[in-house]
C-alpha positions in Angstrom: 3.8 1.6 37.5 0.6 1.3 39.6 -1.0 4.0 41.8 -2.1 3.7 45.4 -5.7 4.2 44.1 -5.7 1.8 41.2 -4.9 4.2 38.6 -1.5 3.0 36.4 1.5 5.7 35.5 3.0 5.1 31.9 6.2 6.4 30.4 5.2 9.8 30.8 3.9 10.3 34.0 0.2 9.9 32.7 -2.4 8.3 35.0 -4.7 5.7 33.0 -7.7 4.2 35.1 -8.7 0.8 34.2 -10.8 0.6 31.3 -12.7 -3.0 30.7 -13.9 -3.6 27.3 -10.9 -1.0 25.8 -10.9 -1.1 22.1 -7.1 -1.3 21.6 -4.5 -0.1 18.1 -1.4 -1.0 19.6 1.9 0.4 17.8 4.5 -1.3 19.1 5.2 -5.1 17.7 7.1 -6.7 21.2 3.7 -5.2 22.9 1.0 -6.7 20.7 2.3 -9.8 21.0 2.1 -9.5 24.7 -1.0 -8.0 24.5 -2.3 -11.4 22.6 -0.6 -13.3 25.2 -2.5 -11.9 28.4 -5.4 -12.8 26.0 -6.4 -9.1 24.6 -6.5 -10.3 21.0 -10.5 -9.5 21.0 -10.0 -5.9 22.1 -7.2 -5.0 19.5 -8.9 -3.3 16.7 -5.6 -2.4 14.6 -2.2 -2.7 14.8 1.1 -2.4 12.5 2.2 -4.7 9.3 5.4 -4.8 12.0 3.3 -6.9 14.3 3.8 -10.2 13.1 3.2 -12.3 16.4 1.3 -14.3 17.1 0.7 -14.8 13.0 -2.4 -16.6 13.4 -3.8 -14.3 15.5 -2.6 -10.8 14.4 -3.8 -11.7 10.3 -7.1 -10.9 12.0 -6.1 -7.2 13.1 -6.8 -4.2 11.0 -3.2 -2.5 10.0 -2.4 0.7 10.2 0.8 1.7 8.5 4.3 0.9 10.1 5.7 2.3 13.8 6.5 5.7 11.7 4.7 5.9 9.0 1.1 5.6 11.1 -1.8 6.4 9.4 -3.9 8.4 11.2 -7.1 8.4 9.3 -7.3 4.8 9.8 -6.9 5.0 13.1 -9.6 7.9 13.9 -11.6 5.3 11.9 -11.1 2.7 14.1 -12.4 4.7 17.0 -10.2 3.1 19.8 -10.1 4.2 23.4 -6.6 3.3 23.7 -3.7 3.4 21.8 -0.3 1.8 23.1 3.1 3.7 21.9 6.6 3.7 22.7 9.1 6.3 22.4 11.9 4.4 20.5 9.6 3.0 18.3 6.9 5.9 17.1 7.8 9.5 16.6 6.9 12.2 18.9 4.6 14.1 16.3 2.4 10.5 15.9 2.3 11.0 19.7 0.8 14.6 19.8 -1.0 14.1 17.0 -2.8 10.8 18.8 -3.4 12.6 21.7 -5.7 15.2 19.7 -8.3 12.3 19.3 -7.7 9.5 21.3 -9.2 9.5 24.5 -5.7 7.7 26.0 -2.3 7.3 24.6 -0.2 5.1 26.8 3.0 5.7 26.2 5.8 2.9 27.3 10.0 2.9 27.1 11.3 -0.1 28.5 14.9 0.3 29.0 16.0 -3.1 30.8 15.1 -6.5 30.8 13.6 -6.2 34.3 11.4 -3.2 32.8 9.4 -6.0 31.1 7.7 -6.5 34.8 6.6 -3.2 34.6 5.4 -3.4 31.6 3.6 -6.2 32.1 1.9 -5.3 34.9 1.3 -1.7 33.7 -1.1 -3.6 30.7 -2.7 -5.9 33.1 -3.9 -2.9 35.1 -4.8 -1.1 32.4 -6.6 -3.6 30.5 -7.7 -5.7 33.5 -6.3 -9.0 33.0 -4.3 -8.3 36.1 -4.3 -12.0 36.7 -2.3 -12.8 33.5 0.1 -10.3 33.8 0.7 -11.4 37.4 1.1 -15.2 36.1 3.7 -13.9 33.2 5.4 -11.8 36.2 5.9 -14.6 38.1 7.4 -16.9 34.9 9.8 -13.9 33.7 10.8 -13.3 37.2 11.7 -17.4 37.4 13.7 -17.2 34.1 15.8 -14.0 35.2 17.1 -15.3 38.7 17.8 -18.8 36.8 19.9 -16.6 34.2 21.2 -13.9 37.4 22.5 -17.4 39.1 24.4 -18.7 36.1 28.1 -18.5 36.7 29.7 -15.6 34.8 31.5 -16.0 32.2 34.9 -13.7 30.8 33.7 -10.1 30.6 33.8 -9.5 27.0 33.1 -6.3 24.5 31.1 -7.1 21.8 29.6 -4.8 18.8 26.3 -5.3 17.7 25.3 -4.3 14.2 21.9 -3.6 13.4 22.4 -1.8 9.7 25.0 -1.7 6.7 25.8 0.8 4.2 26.1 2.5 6.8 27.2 0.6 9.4 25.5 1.0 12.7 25.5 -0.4 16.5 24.1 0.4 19.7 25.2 2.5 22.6 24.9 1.3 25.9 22.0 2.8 27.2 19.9 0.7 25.0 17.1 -2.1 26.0 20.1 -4.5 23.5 22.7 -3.2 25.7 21.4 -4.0 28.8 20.1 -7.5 27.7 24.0 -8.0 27.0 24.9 -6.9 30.2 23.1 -10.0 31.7 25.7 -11.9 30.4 28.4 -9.2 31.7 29.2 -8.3 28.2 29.2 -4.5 27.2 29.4 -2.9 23.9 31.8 -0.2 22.3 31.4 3.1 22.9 31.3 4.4 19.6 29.7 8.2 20.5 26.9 9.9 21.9 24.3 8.6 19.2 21.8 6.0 21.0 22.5 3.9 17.5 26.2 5.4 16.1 27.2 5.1 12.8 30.9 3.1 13.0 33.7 2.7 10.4 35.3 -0.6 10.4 39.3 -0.1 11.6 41.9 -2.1 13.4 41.8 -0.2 16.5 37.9 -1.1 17.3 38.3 -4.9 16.2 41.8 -5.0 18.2 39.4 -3.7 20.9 36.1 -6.6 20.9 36.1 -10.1 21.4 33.1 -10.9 18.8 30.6 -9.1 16.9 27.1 -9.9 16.6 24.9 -9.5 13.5 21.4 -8.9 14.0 18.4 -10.8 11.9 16.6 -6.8 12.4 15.8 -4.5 11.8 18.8 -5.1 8.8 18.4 -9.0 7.4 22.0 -10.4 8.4 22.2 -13.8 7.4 25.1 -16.4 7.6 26.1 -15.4 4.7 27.3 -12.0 6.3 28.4 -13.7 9.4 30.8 -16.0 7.4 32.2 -13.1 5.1 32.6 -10.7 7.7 34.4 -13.6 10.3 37.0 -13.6 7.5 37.7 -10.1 7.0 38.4 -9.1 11.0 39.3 -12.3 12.0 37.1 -12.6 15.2 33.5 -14.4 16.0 30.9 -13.2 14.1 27.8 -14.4 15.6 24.6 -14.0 13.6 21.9 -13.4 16.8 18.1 -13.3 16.9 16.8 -9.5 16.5 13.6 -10.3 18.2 15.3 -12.1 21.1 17.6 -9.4 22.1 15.5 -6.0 21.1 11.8 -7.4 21.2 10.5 -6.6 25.3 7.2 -7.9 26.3 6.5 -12.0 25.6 9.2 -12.3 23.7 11.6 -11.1 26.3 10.9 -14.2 28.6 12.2 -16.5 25.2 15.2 -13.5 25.2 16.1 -14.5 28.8 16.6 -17.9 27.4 18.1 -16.9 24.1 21.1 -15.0 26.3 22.0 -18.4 27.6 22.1 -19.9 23.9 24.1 -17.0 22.7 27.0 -17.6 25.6 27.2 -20.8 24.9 27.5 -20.0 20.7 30.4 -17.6 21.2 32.3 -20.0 23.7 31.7 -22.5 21.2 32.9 -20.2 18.5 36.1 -22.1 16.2 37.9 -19.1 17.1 37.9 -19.6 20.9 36.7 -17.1 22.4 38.2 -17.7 25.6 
Protein backbone atom coordinates (compact mmCIF):
# COMPACT_ATOMS: atom_id res chain seq x y z
CA UNK A 1 0.00 0.00 0.00
CA UNK A 2 1.61 3.39 -0.80
CA UNK A 3 1.21 6.68 1.05
CA UNK A 4 0.31 10.11 -0.29
CA UNK A 5 3.86 11.20 0.71
CA UNK A 6 5.80 8.33 -0.73
CA UNK A 7 6.09 6.36 2.34
CA UNK A 8 4.65 2.46 1.86
CA UNK A 9 2.17 0.76 4.59
CA UNK A 10 2.93 -3.04 5.15
CA UNK A 11 0.84 -5.83 6.74
CA UNK A 12 0.74 -4.06 9.90
CA UNK A 13 0.04 -0.71 9.42
CA UNK A 14 3.91 0.28 9.49
CA UNK A 15 5.12 3.11 7.33
CA UNK A 16 8.63 2.26 5.53
CA UNK A 17 10.30 5.25 3.55
CA UNK A 18 12.20 4.23 0.62
CA UNK A 19 15.57 3.08 1.34
CA UNK A 20 18.14 2.82 -1.86
CA UNK A 21 21.07 0.67 -1.25
CA UNK A 22 18.85 -1.50 1.58
CA UNK A 23 20.77 -4.49 2.63
CA UNK A 24 18.00 -7.05 2.50
CA UNK A 25 17.45 -11.01 4.68
CA UNK A 26 14.27 -11.83 3.29
CA UNK A 27 12.23 -14.75 5.09
CA UNK A 28 9.74 -15.65 2.98
CA UNK A 29 10.62 -18.10 -0.15
CA UNK A 30 7.58 -16.78 -2.86
CA UNK A 31 9.11 -13.13 -1.87
CA UNK A 32 12.82 -13.73 -2.53
CA UNK A 33 12.25 -14.97 -5.57
CA UNK A 34 10.35 -11.81 -6.46
CA UNK A 35 12.74 -9.93 -4.94
CA UNK A 36 15.52 -11.51 -7.51
CA UNK A 37 13.02 -10.89 -10.14
CA UNK A 38 12.61 -6.91 -9.77
CA UNK A 39 16.53 -7.39 -9.81
CA UNK A 40 17.36 -7.04 -5.84
CA UNK A 41 19.53 -10.11 -5.91
CA UNK A 42 22.70 -7.72 -5.00
CA UNK A 43 21.01 -6.22 -1.91
CA UNK A 44 19.87 -9.60 -0.35
CA UNK A 45 22.45 -10.39 2.19
CA UNK A 46 20.61 -13.71 3.63
CA UNK A 47 17.77 -15.54 3.18
CA UNK A 48 16.25 -19.15 4.06
CA UNK A 49 17.45 -22.85 2.90
CA UNK A 50 13.42 -22.53 1.86
CA UNK A 51 14.34 -20.09 -0.83
CA UNK A 52 15.22 -22.20 -3.57
CA UNK A 53 14.39 -19.72 -6.51
CA UNK A 54 15.98 -18.57 -8.61
CA UNK A 55 18.73 -21.58 -7.84
CA UNK A 56 21.49 -19.98 -9.57
CA UNK A 57 21.03 -16.94 -8.03
CA UNK A 58 19.91 -17.66 -4.40
CA UNK A 59 23.27 -20.39 -3.93
CA UNK A 60 24.95 -17.04 -3.60
CA UNK A 61 22.83 -15.85 -0.47
CA UNK A 62 23.87 -16.32 3.07
CA UNK A 63 21.09 -18.74 4.91
CA UNK A 64 19.77 -18.25 7.84
CA UNK A 65 17.86 -21.17 9.23
CA UNK A 66 14.25 -22.10 7.92
CA UNK A 67 10.82 -19.61 8.08
CA UNK A 68 10.60 -20.85 11.95
CA UNK A 69 13.50 -21.93 12.96
CA UNK A 70 15.44 -18.29 12.17
CA UNK A 71 18.62 -17.82 13.49
CA UNK A 72 18.93 -14.70 14.92
CA UNK A 73 22.66 -14.41 15.54
CA UNK A 74 23.20 -14.78 12.01
CA UNK A 75 21.06 -12.38 11.16
CA UNK A 76 22.31 -9.55 13.75
CA UNK A 77 25.57 -10.54 11.91
CA UNK A 78 24.46 -9.82 8.72
CA UNK A 79 23.64 -6.25 9.76
CA UNK A 80 20.57 -5.67 7.32
CA UNK A 81 18.47 -2.66 7.24
CA UNK A 82 15.57 -4.55 6.21
CA UNK A 83 14.18 -7.72 6.79
CA UNK A 84 10.98 -8.95 4.77
CA UNK A 85 8.40 -11.39 6.91
CA UNK A 86 5.13 -12.75 6.60
CA UNK A 87 2.71 -13.80 9.08
CA UNK A 88 1.75 -17.31 7.76
CA UNK A 89 5.07 -18.06 7.16
CA UNK A 90 7.45 -16.77 10.44
CA UNK A 91 6.27 -16.78 13.99
CA UNK A 92 5.25 -13.80 15.86
CA UNK A 93 8.19 -14.10 18.53
CA UNK A 94 10.82 -14.07 15.25
CA UNK A 95 8.88 -10.87 14.57
CA UNK A 96 9.34 -9.11 17.96
CA UNK A 97 12.37 -10.43 18.46
CA UNK A 98 13.58 -8.78 14.73
CA UNK A 99 12.21 -5.71 15.58
CA UNK A 100 14.59 -5.29 18.76
CA UNK A 101 17.55 -4.92 16.18
CA UNK A 102 16.55 -4.35 12.89
CA UNK A 103 16.09 -1.00 11.95
CA UNK A 104 12.78 -2.22 9.69
CA UNK A 105 10.77 -5.31 9.63
CA UNK A 106 8.32 -5.31 6.79
CA UNK A 107 5.87 -7.48 7.44
CA UNK A 108 3.48 -8.84 4.41
CA UNK A 109 0.14 -11.33 4.40
CA UNK A 110 -1.08 -11.79 1.01
CA UNK A 111 -4.45 -13.29 1.15
CA UNK A 112 -5.59 -13.31 -2.60
CA UNK A 113 -4.21 -13.70 -5.87
CA UNK A 114 -4.89 -10.00 -6.57
CA UNK A 115 -2.85 -9.23 -3.25
CA UNK A 116 0.28 -10.03 -5.38
CA UNK A 117 -0.24 -6.36 -6.95
CA UNK A 118 0.19 -5.04 -3.66
CA UNK A 119 2.76 -6.77 -2.87
CA UNK A 120 4.53 -6.04 -5.66
CA UNK A 121 4.24 -2.68 -5.63
CA UNK A 122 4.67 -2.40 -1.90
CA UNK A 123 8.66 -3.91 -2.70
CA UNK A 124 9.14 -1.66 -5.61
CA UNK A 125 8.46 1.35 -3.34
CA UNK A 126 10.32 0.15 -0.72
CA UNK A 127 13.32 -0.94 -2.46
CA UNK A 128 13.08 1.51 -5.41
CA UNK A 129 12.73 -0.45 -8.36
CA UNK A 130 9.35 1.04 -8.73
CA UNK A 131 9.80 0.62 -12.39
CA UNK A 132 9.94 -3.23 -12.25
CA UNK A 133 7.30 -3.78 -10.05
CA UNK A 134 5.14 -1.58 -12.22
CA UNK A 135 6.22 -3.69 -15.41
CA UNK A 136 5.43 -7.11 -13.32
CA UNK A 137 2.00 -5.20 -12.29
CA UNK A 138 1.05 -4.67 -15.61
CA UNK A 139 2.04 -8.65 -16.83
CA UNK A 140 0.10 -10.18 -13.61
CA UNK A 141 -2.74 -7.89 -14.20
CA UNK A 142 -2.75 -9.21 -18.17
CA UNK A 143 -2.72 -12.86 -16.99
CA UNK A 144 -5.63 -12.34 -14.35
CA UNK A 145 -8.31 -10.72 -16.71
CA UNK A 146 -7.18 -13.48 -19.46
CA UNK A 147 -7.99 -16.11 -16.60
CA UNK A 148 -11.32 -13.72 -15.02
CA UNK A 149 -12.53 -13.96 -18.96
CA UNK A 150 -12.25 -17.71 -19.33
CA UNK A 151 -15.71 -19.26 -19.36
CA UNK A 152 -16.55 -20.96 -16.03
CA UNK A 153 -16.65 -24.08 -15.70
CA UNK A 154 -19.20 -26.57 -13.15
CA UNK A 155 -18.76 -25.19 -9.67
CA UNK A 156 -17.04 -27.88 -7.96
CA UNK A 157 -15.80 -28.71 -4.15
CA UNK A 158 -12.53 -29.94 -3.95
CA UNK A 159 -10.12 -30.88 -0.85
CA UNK A 160 -6.77 -29.99 -0.92
CA UNK A 161 -4.23 -31.96 1.16
CA UNK A 162 -1.16 -30.52 2.18
CA UNK A 163 0.04 -33.25 5.06
CA UNK A 164 -0.51 -37.08 5.99
CA UNK A 165 -0.38 -38.84 9.16
CA UNK A 166 -2.35 -36.53 9.97
CA UNK A 167 -4.24 -35.60 7.27
CA UNK A 168 -4.67 -31.90 6.71
CA UNK A 169 -6.38 -29.31 4.21
CA UNK A 170 -7.10 -25.71 3.99
CA UNK A 171 -9.94 -23.54 5.07
CA UNK A 172 -11.21 -21.10 2.86
CA UNK A 173 -9.78 -18.11 3.93
CA UNK A 174 -6.46 -19.14 2.72
CA UNK A 175 -4.18 -17.52 -0.15
CA UNK A 176 -4.81 -21.70 -1.79
CA UNK A 177 -8.37 -21.14 -1.31
CA UNK A 178 -8.79 -18.13 -2.99
CA UNK A 179 -6.54 -19.17 -5.89
CA UNK A 180 -9.30 -22.02 -6.33
CA UNK A 181 -11.93 -19.74 -6.28
CA UNK A 182 -10.60 -18.35 -9.66
CA UNK A 183 -11.68 -21.19 -11.05
CA UNK A 184 -15.13 -21.06 -8.99
CA UNK A 185 -14.08 -24.06 -7.04
CA UNK A 186 -14.34 -23.99 -3.12
CA UNK A 187 -13.02 -26.27 -0.58
CA UNK A 188 -14.76 -28.21 2.39
CA UNK A 189 -15.38 -26.70 5.30
CA UNK A 190 -13.80 -28.94 7.65
CA UNK A 191 -13.70 -26.37 10.99
CA UNK A 192 -12.38 -23.29 12.20
CA UNK A 193 -8.60 -24.31 11.89
CA UNK A 194 -6.99 -22.12 8.98
CA UNK A 195 -5.33 -25.73 8.04
CA UNK A 196 -7.88 -28.56 9.80
CA UNK A 197 -6.94 -31.84 10.53
CA UNK A 198 -9.68 -34.22 8.46
CA UNK A 199 -10.51 -37.98 8.88
CA UNK A 200 -11.23 -39.73 5.64
CA UNK A 201 -15.28 -40.85 5.66
CA UNK A 202 -17.96 -41.43 3.14
CA UNK A 203 -19.89 -38.42 3.95
CA UNK A 204 -16.92 -35.88 2.98
CA UNK A 205 -15.91 -37.84 -0.34
CA UNK A 206 -19.88 -38.25 -1.08
CA UNK A 207 -19.56 -34.43 -0.71
CA UNK A 208 -16.22 -33.33 -3.35
CA UNK A 209 -15.82 -33.77 -6.82
CA UNK A 210 -11.85 -34.31 -6.72
CA UNK A 211 -9.14 -33.98 -4.31
CA UNK A 212 -5.93 -32.40 -4.91
CA UNK A 213 -2.59 -33.55 -3.53
CA UNK A 214 -0.05 -31.00 -2.99
CA UNK A 215 3.93 -31.39 -4.07
CA UNK A 216 4.39 -29.03 -0.45
CA UNK A 217 4.90 -28.52 1.97
CA UNK A 218 4.13 -32.69 2.32
CA UNK A 219 6.00 -34.56 -0.92
CA UNK A 220 2.78 -36.17 -2.71
CA UNK A 221 3.74 -37.88 -5.67
CA UNK A 222 1.76 -39.95 -8.19
CA UNK A 223 2.29 -42.64 -6.43
CA UNK A 224 -0.23 -41.25 -3.72
CA UNK A 225 -2.41 -39.76 -6.34
CA UNK A 226 -2.92 -43.27 -7.96
CA UNK A 227 -3.38 -45.15 -4.45
CA UNK A 228 -5.57 -42.72 -2.98
CA UNK A 229 -7.90 -42.44 -6.63
CA UNK A 230 -8.48 -46.12 -5.81
CA UNK A 231 -9.53 -46.04 -2.33
CA UNK A 232 -12.39 -43.02 -2.71
CA UNK A 233 -13.09 -43.55 -6.03
CA UNK A 234 -12.96 -39.84 -7.32
CA UNK A 235 -9.97 -37.61 -9.09
CA UNK A 236 -7.11 -37.39 -7.39
CA UNK A 237 -5.09 -34.71 -8.90
CA UNK A 238 -1.45 -34.42 -7.78
CA UNK A 239 -1.05 -30.25 -8.14
CA UNK A 240 2.01 -27.96 -8.07
CA UNK A 241 2.56 -26.64 -4.28
CA UNK A 242 4.43 -23.66 -5.45
CA UNK A 243 1.88 -22.81 -8.09
CA UNK A 244 -1.07 -22.63 -5.90
CA UNK A 245 0.49 -21.38 -2.32
CA UNK A 246 3.79 -19.54 -3.65
CA UNK A 247 2.52 -15.37 -4.11
CA UNK A 248 4.96 -13.12 -5.61
CA UNK A 249 6.69 -14.24 -9.23
CA UNK A 250 5.55 -17.31 -9.01
CA UNK A 251 1.93 -16.36 -8.73
CA UNK A 252 1.89 -14.92 -12.32
CA UNK A 253 3.10 -18.84 -13.50
CA UNK A 254 0.06 -19.78 -10.73
CA UNK A 255 -2.40 -17.80 -12.84
CA UNK A 256 -1.41 -19.92 -15.68
CA UNK A 257 -1.10 -23.22 -13.69
CA UNK A 258 -5.09 -22.65 -12.69
CA UNK A 259 -5.89 -22.92 -16.30
CA UNK A 260 -3.70 -26.31 -16.58
CA UNK A 261 -5.30 -27.67 -13.48
CA UNK A 262 -9.07 -27.15 -15.03
CA UNK A 263 -8.23 -28.63 -17.86
CA UNK A 264 -6.48 -31.91 -15.80
CA UNK A 265 -9.62 -32.57 -13.79
CA UNK A 266 -12.01 -32.31 -16.88
CA UNK A 267 -9.72 -34.49 -18.46
CA UNK A 268 -9.65 -36.73 -15.46
CA UNK A 269 -10.72 -40.80 -16.60
CA UNK A 270 -13.30 -40.41 -14.10
CA UNK A 271 -15.21 -37.49 -15.75
CA UNK A 272 -15.54 -35.05 -13.83
CA UNK A 273 -18.28 -33.52 -15.37
Amino acid sequence: MTDSDNSFVDALGQVHRPAPGARIVSLVPSITELLCELGLAPQLVGRTGFCIHPKEVVAGIAKVGGTKDVNLDKIRKLAPTHVVVNIDENEKPTYEALAQFVPHVVVTHPLVPQDNLALARLMGGIFCVDAAAAAWCAEFEEELARLRAMARGPARTVLYCIWQDPWMSVSQDTYIAAMLAELGWRVPDLGAARYPRFDWSEALVDGLDAVLLSTEPYRFTEAHADALEKQVGIPVLLVDGEMMSWYGSRALAGLRYLRALRAMLEGSPHGAG
